[in-house]
C-alpha distance (Angstrom), angle and dihedral (degrees) to the residues before:
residue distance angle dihedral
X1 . . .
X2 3.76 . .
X3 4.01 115.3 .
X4 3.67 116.2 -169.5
X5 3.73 125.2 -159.4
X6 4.32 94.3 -82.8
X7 3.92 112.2 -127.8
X8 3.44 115.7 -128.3
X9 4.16 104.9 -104.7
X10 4.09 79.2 -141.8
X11 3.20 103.4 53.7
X12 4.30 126.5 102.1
X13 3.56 97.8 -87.2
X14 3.97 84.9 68.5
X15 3.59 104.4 46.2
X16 3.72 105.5 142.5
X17 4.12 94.1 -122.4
X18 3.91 89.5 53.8
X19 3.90 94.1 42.7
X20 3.70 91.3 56.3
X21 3.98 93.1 49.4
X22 3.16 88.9 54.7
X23 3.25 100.9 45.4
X24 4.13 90.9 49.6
X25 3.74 79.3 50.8
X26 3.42 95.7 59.3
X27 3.84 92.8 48.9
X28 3.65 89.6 56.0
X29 3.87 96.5 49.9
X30 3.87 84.3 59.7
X31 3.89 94.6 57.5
X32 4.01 131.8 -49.3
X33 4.00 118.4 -66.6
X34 3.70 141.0 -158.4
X35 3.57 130.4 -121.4
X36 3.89 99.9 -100.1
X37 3.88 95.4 41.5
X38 3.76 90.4 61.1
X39 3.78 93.9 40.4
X40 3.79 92.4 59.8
X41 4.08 90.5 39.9
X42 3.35 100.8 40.8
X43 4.13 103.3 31.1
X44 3.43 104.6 19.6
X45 4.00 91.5 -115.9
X46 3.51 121.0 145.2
X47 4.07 138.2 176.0
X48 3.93 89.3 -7.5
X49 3.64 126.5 141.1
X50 4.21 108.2 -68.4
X51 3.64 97.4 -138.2
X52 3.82 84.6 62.3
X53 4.23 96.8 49.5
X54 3.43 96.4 38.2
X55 4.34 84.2 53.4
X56 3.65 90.4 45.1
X57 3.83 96.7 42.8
X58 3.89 87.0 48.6
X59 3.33 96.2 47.3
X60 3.83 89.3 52.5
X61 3.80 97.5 44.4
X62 3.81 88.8 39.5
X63 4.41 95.9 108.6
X64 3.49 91.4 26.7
X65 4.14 105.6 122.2
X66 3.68 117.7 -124.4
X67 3.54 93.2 8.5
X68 4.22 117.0 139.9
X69 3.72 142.7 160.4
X70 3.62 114.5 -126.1
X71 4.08 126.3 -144.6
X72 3.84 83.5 -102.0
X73 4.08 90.8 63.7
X74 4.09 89.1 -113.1
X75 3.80 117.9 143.4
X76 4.05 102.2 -133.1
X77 4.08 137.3 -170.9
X78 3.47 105.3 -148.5
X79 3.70 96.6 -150.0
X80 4.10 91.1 37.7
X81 3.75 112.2 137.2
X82 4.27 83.7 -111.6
X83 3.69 99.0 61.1
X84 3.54 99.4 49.3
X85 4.01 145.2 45.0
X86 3.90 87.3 -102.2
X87 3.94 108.1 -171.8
X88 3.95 122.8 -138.8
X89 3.70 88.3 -119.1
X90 4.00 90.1 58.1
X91 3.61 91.5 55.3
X92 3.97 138.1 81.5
X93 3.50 120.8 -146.1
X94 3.94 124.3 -163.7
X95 3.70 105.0 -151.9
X96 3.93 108.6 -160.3
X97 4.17 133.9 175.5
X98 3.92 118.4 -177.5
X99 3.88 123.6 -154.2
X100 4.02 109.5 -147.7
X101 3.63 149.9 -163.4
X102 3.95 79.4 -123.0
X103 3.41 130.9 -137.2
X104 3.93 111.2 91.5
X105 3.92 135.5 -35.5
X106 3.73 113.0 -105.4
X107 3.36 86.0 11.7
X108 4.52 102.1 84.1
X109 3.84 86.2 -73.1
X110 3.70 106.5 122.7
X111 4.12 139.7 178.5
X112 4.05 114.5 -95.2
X113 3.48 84.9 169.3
X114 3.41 145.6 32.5
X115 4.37 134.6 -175.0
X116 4.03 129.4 166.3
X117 3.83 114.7 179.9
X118 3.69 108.5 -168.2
X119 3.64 115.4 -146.0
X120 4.02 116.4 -171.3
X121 3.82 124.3 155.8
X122 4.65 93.9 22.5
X123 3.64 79.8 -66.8
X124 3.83 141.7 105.8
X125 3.51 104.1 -121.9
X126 4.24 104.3 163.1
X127 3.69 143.5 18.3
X128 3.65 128.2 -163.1
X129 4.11 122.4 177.3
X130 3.73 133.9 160.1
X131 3.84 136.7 172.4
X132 3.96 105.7 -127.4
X133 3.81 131.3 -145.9
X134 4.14 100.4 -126.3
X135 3.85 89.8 -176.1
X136 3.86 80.7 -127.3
X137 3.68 133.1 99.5
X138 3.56 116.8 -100.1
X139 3.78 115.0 -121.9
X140 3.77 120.7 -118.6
X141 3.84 93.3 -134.1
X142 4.15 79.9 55.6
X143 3.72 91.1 48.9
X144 3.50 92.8 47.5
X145 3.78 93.0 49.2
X146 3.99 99.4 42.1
X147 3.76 104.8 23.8
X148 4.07 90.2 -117.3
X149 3.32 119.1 131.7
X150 3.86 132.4 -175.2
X151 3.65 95.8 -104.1
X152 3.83 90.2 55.9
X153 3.80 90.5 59.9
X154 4.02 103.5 48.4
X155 3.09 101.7 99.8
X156 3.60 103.4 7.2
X157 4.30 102.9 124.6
X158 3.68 121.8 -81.0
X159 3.79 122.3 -105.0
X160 3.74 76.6 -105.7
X161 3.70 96.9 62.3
X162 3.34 90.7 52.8
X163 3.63 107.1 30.8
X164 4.28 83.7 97.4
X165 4.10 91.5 59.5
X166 4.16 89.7 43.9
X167 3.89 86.7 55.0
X168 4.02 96.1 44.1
X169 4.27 82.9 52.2
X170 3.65 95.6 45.0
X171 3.92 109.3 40.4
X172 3.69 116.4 100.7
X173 3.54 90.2 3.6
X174 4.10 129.0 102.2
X175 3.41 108.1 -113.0
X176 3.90 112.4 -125.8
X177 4.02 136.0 -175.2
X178 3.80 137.5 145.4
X179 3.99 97.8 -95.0
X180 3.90 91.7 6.7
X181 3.64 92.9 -170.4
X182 3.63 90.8 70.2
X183 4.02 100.9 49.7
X184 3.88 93.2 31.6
X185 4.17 86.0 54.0
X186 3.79 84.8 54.2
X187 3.90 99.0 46.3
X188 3.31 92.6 45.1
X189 3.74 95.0 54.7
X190 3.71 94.9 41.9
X191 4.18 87.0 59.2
X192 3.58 93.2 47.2
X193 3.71 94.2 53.2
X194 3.89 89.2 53.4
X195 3.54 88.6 48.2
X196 3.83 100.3 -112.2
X197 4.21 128.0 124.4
X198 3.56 109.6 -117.2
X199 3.66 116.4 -137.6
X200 3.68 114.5 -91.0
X201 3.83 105.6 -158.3
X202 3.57 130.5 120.9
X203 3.52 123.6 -35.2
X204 3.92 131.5 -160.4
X205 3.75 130.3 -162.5
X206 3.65 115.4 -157.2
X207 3.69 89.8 -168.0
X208 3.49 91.0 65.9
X209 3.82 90.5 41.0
X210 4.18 86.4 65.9
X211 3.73 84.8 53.9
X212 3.83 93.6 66.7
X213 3.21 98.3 15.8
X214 3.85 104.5 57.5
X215 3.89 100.2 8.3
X216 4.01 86.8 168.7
X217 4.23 90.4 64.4
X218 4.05 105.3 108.5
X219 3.97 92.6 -157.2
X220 3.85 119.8 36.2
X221 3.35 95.3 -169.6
X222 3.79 126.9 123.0
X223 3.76 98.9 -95.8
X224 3.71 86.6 40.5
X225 3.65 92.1 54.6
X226 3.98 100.9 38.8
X227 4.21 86.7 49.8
X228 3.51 92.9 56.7
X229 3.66 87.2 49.1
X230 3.61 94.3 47.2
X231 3.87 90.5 -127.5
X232 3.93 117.2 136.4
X233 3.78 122.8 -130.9
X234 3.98 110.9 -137.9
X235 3.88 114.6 -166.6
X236 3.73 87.0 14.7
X237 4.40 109.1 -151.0
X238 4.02 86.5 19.0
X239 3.73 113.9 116.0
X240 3.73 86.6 -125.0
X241 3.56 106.9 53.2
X242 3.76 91.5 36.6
X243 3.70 102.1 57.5
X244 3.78 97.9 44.9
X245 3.69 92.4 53.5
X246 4.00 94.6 50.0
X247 4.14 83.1 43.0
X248 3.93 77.5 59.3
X249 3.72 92.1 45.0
X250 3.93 93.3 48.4
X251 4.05 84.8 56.4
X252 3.47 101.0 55.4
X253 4.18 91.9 37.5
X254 3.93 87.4 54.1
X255 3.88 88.4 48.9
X256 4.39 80.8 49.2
X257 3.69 95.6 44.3
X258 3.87 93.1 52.8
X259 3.98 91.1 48.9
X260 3.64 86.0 62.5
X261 3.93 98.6 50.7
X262 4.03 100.0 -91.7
X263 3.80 92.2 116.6
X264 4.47 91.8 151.9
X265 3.23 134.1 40.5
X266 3.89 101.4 -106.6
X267 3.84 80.1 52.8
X268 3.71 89.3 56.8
X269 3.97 96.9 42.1
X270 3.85 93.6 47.8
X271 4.72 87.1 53.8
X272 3.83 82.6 51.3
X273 3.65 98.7 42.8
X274 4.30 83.1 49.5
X275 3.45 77.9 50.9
X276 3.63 108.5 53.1
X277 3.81 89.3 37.8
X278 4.20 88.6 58.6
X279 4.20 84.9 51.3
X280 4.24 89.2 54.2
């Protein structure tokens, strides 16, 4: 278990005003945004009089750099991974798997476990991991399934204590896990308890990568994917072990998804859009 030096939830770098710019920034980076989208994302406003978001939205965007209103009333970041041919090798991608209690997130399922491995440059550059106290009992079938038992967890931090470190991995990064609905859900939940905003930038399944990418693959999940690849899973269903071997399996799909023409992101997002929209 790794413990970083916990940030105070308190302290500047969570003052509410620069939490929500950020957040509105992180919206942006995904893809351009009008006024009332980012006052009921960012704010919480929604149906109110115009005039008043578009003030408030202004006034929150208003020393953000790079940051314009178009003629069509959209919000846009002119270096945001949406308005230009942004390259894999420009881009950072925080590469995350969460051990649970199980069950559902928001719902009493809570993290045990948490791993980012940051990938920037087509290499692994960081790892972060730490056992966390849920303030819940773990289930046997979990134990018997992860290895983590209850007594492993007392004392291990809080999400709290940690929450600082998660945000440091995640920000300015696209957030990446094999089914990232699930681990994203959990995050997500786990920072609004503690009363932070999670970043909302990009996010990336690599689940749904193996769809388009290698439609022939019977199973799609992680062992599935990580044989084909020849890559070997150590600590298999620990956050650890899990995240650097899909990190490893988001290298070699990149390499696969340029072969076949998506060479940028927008590239990529528009194949797994065709994708999605061949699943409805």
């Amino acid at each position: 278990m790794v413990r970083p030096g916990a940030e105070e939830m308190s302290g500047p770098g969570f003052e509410r005003e620069s939490v929500l710019a950020r957040r509105a920034l992180d919206l942006l980076r995904e893809r351009p945004r009008d006024t009332g989208e980012i006052a009921w994302k960012v704010l919480g406003i929604r149906g109110g009089p115009p005039a008043l978001a578009l003030r408030l939205v202004g006034e929150l965007l208003r020393t953000a750099p790079a940051v314009h209103r178009d003629e069509d009333g959209l919000w846009r970041l002119e270096h945001s991974a949406a308005s230009r041919e942004v390259g894999f090798d420009e881009m950072r991608f925080a590469v995350v798997d969460v051990e649970t209690t199980g069950g559902v997130a928001g719902r009493g399922g809570r993290i045990i476990e948490f791993a980012s491995v940051r990938v920037e440059h087509r290499q692994i550059v960081e790892a972060f991991t730490s056992l966390v106290d849920p303030g819940a009992d773990v289930s046997p079938w979990i134990t018997r399934l992860t290895g983590i038992r209850n007594a492993m967890v007392r004392g291990a931090p809080s999400f709290s204590d940690i929450a600082g470190e998660v945000l440091r991995h995640l920000e300015g990064c696209v957030f990446v896990a094999h089914n990232v609905g699930y681990d994203w859900g959990f995050v997500r939940e786990e920072m609004r308890r503690v009363g932070a905003c999670p970043p909302e930038g990009p996010r990336l399944c690599t689940l749904q990568l193996t769809r388009r990418l290698l439609p022939g693959l019977d199973r799609r999940g992680l062992d599935a994917v990580a044989s084909y690849y020849g890559i070997e899973i150590r600590e298999r269903h620990r956050a650890r072990g899990d995240a650097i071997a899909t990190a490893r399996i988001l290298l070699r799909m990149l390499a696969d998804a340029e072969r076949k023409g998506w060479t940028t992101w927008p590239r990529l997002q528009q194949a797994l859009k065709r994708e999605r929209g061949q699943r409805c």
